[in-house]
C-alpha positions as CSV (number, residue, x, y, z in Angstrom):
1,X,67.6,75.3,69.6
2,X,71.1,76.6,68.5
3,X,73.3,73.8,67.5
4,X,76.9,73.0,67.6
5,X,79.7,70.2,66.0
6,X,82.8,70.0,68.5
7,X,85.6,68.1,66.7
8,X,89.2,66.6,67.2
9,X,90.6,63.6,68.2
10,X,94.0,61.3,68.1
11,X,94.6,62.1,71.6
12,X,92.8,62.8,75.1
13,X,94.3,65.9,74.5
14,X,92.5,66.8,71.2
15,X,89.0,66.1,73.6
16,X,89.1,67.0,76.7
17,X,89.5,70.5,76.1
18,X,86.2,69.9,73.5
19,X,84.5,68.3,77.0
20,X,85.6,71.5,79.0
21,X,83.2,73.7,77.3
22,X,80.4,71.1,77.3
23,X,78.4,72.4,80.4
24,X,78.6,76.1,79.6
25,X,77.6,75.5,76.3
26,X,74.5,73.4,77.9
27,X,73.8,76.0,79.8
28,X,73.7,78.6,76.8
29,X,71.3,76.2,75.3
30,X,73.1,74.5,72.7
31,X,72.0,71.0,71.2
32,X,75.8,69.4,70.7
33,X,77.3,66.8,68.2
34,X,80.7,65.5,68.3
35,X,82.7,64.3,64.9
36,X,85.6,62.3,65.4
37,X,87.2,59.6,63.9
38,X,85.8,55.6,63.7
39,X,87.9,54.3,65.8
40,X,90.0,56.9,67.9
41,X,90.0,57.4,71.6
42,X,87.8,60.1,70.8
43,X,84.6,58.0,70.3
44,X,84.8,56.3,73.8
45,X,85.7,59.3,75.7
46,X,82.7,61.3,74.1
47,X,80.5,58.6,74.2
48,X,81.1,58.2,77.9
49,X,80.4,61.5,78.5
50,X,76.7,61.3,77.4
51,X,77.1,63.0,73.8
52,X,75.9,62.4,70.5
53,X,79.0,61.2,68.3
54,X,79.3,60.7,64.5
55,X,82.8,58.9,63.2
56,X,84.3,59.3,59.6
57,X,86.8,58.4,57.6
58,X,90.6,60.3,58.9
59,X,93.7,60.0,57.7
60,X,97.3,61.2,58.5
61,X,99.2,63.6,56.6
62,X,102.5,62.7,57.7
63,X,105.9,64.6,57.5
64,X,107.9,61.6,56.6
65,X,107.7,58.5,53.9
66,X,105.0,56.0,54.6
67,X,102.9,54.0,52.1
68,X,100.2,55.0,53.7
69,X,101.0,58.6,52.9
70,X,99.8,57.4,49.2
71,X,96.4,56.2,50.6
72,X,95.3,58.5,53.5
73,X,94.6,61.1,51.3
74,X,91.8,59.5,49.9
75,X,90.4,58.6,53.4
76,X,90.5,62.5,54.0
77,X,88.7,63.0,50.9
78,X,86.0,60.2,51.9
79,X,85.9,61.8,55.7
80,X,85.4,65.8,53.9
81,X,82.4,64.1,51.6
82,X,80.9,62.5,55.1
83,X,81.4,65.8,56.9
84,X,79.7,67.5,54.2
85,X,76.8,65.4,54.7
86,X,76.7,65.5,58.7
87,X,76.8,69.3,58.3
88,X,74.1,69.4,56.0
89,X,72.0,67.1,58.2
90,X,72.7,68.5,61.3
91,X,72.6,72.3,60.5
92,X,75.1,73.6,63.0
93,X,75.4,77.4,64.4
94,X,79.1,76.7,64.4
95,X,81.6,74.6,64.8
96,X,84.5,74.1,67.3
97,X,87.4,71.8,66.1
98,X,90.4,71.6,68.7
99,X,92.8,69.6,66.2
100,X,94.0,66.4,65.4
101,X,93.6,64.9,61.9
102,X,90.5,64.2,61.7
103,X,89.4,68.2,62.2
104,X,90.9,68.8,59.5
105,X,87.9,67.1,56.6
106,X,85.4,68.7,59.1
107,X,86.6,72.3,58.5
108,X,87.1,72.0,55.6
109,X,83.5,71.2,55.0
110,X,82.4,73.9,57.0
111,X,83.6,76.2,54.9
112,X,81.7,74.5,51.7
113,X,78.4,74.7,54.1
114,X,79.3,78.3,55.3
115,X,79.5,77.3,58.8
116,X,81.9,79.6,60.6
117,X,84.7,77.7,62.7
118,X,86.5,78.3,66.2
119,X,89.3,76.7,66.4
120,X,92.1,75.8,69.1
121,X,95.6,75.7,69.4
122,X,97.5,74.1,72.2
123,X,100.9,74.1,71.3
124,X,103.3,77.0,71.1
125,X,103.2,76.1,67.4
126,X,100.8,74.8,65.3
127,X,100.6,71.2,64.7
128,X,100.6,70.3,60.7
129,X,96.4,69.9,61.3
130,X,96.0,72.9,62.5
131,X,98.0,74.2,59.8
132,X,96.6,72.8,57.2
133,X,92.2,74.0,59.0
134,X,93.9,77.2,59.5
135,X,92.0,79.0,56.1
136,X,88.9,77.4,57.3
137,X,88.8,78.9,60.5
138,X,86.8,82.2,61.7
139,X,89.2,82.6,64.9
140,X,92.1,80.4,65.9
141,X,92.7,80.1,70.0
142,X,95.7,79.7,71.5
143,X,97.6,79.5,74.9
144,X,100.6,81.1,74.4
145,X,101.3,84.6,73.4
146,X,104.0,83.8,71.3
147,X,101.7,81.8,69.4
148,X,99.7,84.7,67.9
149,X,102.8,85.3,65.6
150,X,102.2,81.9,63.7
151,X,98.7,82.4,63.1
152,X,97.0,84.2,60.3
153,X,96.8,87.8,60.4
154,X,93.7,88.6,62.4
155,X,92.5,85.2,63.3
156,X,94.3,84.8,66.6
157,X,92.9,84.9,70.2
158,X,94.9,84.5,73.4
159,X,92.3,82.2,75.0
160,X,94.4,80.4,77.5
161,X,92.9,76.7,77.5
162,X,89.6,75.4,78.2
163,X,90.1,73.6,81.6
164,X,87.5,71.0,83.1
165,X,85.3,72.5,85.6
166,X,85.5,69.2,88.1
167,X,89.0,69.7,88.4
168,X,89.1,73.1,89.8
169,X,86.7,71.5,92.5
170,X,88.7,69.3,95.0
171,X,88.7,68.6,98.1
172,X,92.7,68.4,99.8
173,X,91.1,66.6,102.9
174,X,89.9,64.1,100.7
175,X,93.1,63.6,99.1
176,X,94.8,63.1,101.8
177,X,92.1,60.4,103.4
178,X,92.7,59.0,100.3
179,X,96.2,58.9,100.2
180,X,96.6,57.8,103.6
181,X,98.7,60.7,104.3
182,X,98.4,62.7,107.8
183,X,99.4,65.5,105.9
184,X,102.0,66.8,108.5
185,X,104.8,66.6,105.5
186,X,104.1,68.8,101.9
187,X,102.9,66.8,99.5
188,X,104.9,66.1,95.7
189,X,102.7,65.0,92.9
190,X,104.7,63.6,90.2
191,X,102.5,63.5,87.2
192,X,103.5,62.1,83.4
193,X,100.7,62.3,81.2
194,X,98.0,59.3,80.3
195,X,101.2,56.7,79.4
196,X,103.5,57.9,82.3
197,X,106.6,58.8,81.6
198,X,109.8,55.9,82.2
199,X,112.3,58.8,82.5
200,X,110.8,60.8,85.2
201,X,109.5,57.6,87.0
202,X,113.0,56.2,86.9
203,X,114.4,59.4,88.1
204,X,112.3,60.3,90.8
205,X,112.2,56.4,92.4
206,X,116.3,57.0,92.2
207,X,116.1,59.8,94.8
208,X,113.0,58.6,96.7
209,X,115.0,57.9,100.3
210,X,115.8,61.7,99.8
211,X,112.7,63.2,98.5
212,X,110.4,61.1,101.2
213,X,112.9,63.0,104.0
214,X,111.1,66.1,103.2
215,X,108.0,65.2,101.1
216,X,105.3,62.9,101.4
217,X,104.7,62.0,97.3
218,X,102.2,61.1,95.0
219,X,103.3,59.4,92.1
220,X,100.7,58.8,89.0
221,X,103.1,56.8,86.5
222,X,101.3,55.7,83.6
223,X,99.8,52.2,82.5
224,X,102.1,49.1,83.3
225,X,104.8,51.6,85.5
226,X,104.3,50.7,89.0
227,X,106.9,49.6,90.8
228,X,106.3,46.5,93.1
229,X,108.9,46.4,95.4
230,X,107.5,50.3,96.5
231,X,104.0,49.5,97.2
232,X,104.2,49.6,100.8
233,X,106.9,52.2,100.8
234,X,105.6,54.5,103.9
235,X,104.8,58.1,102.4
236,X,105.0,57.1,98.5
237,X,101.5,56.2,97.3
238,X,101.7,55.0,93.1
239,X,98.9,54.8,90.7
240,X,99.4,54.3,87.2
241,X,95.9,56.3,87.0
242,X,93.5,58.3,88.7
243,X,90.3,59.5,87.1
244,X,87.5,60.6,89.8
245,X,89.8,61.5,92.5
246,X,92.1,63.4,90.4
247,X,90.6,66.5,91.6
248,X,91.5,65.3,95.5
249,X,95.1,64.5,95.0
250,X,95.7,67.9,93.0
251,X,94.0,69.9,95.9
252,X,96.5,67.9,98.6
253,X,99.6,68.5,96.1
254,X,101.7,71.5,97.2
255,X,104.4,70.9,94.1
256,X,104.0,69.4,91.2
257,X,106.8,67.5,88.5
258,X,104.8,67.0,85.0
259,X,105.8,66.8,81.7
260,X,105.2,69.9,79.6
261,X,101.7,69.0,77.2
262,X,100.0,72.1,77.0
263,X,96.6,70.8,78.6
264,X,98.8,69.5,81.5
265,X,100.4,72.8,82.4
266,X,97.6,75.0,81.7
267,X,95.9,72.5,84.3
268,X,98.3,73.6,86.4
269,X,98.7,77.6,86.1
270,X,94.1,77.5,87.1
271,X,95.3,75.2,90.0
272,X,97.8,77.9,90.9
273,X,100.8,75.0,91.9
274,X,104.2,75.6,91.4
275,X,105.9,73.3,89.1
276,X,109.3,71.3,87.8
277,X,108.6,70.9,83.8
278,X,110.5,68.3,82.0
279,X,109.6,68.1,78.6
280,X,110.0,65.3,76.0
281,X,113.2,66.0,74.1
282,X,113.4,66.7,70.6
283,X,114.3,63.7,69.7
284,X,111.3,62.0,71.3
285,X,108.3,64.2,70.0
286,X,108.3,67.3,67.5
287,X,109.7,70.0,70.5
288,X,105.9,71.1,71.3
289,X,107.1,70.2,75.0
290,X,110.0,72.5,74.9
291,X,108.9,75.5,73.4
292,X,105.4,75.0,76.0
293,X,107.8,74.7,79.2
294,X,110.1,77.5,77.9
295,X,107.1,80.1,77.9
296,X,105.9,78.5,81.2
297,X,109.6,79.5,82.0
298,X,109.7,82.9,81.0
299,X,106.0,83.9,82.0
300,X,107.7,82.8,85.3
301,X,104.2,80.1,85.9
302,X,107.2,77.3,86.3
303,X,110.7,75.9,86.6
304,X,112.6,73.7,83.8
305,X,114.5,70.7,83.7
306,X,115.6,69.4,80.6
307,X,115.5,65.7,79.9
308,X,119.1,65.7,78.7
309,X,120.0,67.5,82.2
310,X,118.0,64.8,84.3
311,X,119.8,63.0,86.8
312,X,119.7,62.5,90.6
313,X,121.4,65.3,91.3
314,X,119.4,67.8,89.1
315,X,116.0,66.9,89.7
316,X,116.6,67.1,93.5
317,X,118.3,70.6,93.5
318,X,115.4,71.6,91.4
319,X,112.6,70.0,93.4
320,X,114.6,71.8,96.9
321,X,114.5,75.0,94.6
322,X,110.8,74.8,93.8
323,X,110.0,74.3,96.9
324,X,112.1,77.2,98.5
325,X,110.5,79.1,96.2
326,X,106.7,78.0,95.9
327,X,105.1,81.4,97.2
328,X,106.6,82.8,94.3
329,X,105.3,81.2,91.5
330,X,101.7,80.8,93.0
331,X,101.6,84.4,92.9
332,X,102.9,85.0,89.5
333,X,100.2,82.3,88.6
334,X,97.4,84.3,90.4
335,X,98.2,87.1,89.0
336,X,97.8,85.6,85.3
337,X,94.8,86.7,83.2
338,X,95.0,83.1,81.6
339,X,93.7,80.7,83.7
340,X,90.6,79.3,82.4
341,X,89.7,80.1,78.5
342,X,86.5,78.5,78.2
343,X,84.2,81.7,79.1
344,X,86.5,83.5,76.3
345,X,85.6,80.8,73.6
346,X,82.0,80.7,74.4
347,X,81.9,84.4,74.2
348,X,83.7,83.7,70.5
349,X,80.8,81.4,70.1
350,X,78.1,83.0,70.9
351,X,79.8,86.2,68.5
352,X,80.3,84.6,65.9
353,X,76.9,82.2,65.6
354,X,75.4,85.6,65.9
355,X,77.1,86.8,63.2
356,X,76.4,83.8,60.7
């Protein structure tokens, strides 16, 4: 049986992209391990999907002072020696790490067991893990073209992101039973990430006699963001999550308002729905969100509102805008060669195990 290690972890969005590939590379016949850290989300969402996981030791290599900055270093060099010894047990074709600290002892201890390594980027730029696995990698993914310029010569691939076969599946009927909705108005889906987003939640509730004129909305906010005094608002349906019928209410949605993660919006352009991107400022997160949304931008996939700009007045010009213009972007979306990269990286896969 060929054999593969999937890696990363820190986030949801350092797995599910690993879970994406999960059924093709089933179906090519692969016996799979996951790595991740001891304790990270990682472990329960792997676990939960049926797969055999393995923690070690991961520690953060952080761009500012911490006294732990004098310590984690040695938890690296514990989780490379525990790698080592995985790889050694396990005897993996190859290996595919999508980032996030803890990636970064596992690649490195591929290369010491001369296991090649397909990695992922989801950013515009490379995270400092990604950086740092870079050398260790065979191939380096990415979603953005402009991307290929901050990878090493010859290493880069424009994948496009590995998207989750279940949510390419719903069912709009079903949303809207659902949701309650008679689906006579156009549905908004307002959608901030897994821990919601106050800013966006707080704008959009401030023009929600407005918006619900025009739009029937469906607002997932985020753990501990619903608003009370809205629950029985007629046409506004809140959730602060949605997990199975995800799929549902992004078939129902016509628009979408997100924030700009790159797993989010690459969600969007295989869904094909035109979008309002408002990505965490600079001052809130490293950019990623900025430079992700202006591509979006300029690859014409999405319109941009920054957070600085957000007010009532903005964010319903812009939502009246988007939806003037829906038919638009949906066919600059469908036109996109990028929609779905996991049939790419499995090809990169199934190359390069060959090759080992």
């Amino acid at each position: 049986m060929k054999k593969i290690i999937l890696t990363g972890g820190g986030t949801a969005g350092h797995v599910t992209p690993n879970l994406a590939l999960v059924p093709g590379l089933q179906e090519l016949g692969y016996e799979i391990l996951y790595i991740g850290s001891l304790d990270g989300i990682e472990k329960q969402l792997v676990t939960q999907a049926g797969l055999s996981y393995e923690g070690i030791s991961s520690g953060k290599l952080r761009r500012y002072f911490d006294l732990k900055n004098f310590t984690d270093p040695f938890r690296v060099g514990k989780g490379y020696a525990q790698a080592v010894s995985i790889i050694r047990r396990f005897k993996p074709d190859i290996i595919f790490s999508k980032g996030g600290f803890v990636a970064v002892p596992v690649t490195m201890a591929a290369k010491t067991c001369k296991v090649p390594v397909i990695s992922h980027e989801s950013d515009m730029t490379p995270g400092l893990a990604n950086k740092l696995a870079a050398p260790f990698a065979t191939k380096i993914c990415c979603n953005f073209p402009e991307t290929l310029k901050y990878l090493p010569k010859g290493k880069g691939v424009l994948s496009g992101s590995p998207i989750r076969k279940e949510i390419l599946t719903g069912d709009a009927a079903a949303g809207l039973k659902f949701l309650g909705f008679d689906g006579e108005k156009p549905r908004l889906m307002i959608i901030g990430g897994s821990l919601g987003s106050v800013h966006v939640n707080e704008a959009v509730r401030s023009i929600l006699p407005q918006l619900l004129k025009r739009f029937d909305i469906i607002h997932i906010c985020g753990k501990g963001n619903l608003d009370e005094t809205k629950k029985d608002l007629p046409g506004y349906r809140q959730f602060e999550y949605v997990s199975k019928e995800l799929k549902d209410l992004f078939a129902a949605a016509d628009i979408v308002i997100s924030r700009a993660g790159a797993n989010a919006i690459c969600e969007l352009l295989a869904l094909k729905k035109p979008n309002l991107l408002i990505p965490l400022s600079a001052a809130a997160s490293r950019g990623d969100q900025i430079l992700n949304a202006e591509s979006f931008e300029k690859q014409g996939f999405s319109m941009v509102l920054k957070e600085e700009d957000l007010n009532d007045e903005t964010l319903l010009n812009k939502v009246n805008a988007l939806w003037e213009m829906r038919k638009s972007f949906t066919a600059t979306m469908a036109a996109s060669s990028l929609h779905n990269g996991v049939d790419t990286i499995l090809e990169l896969i199934e190359k390069y195990r060959k090759n080992k």
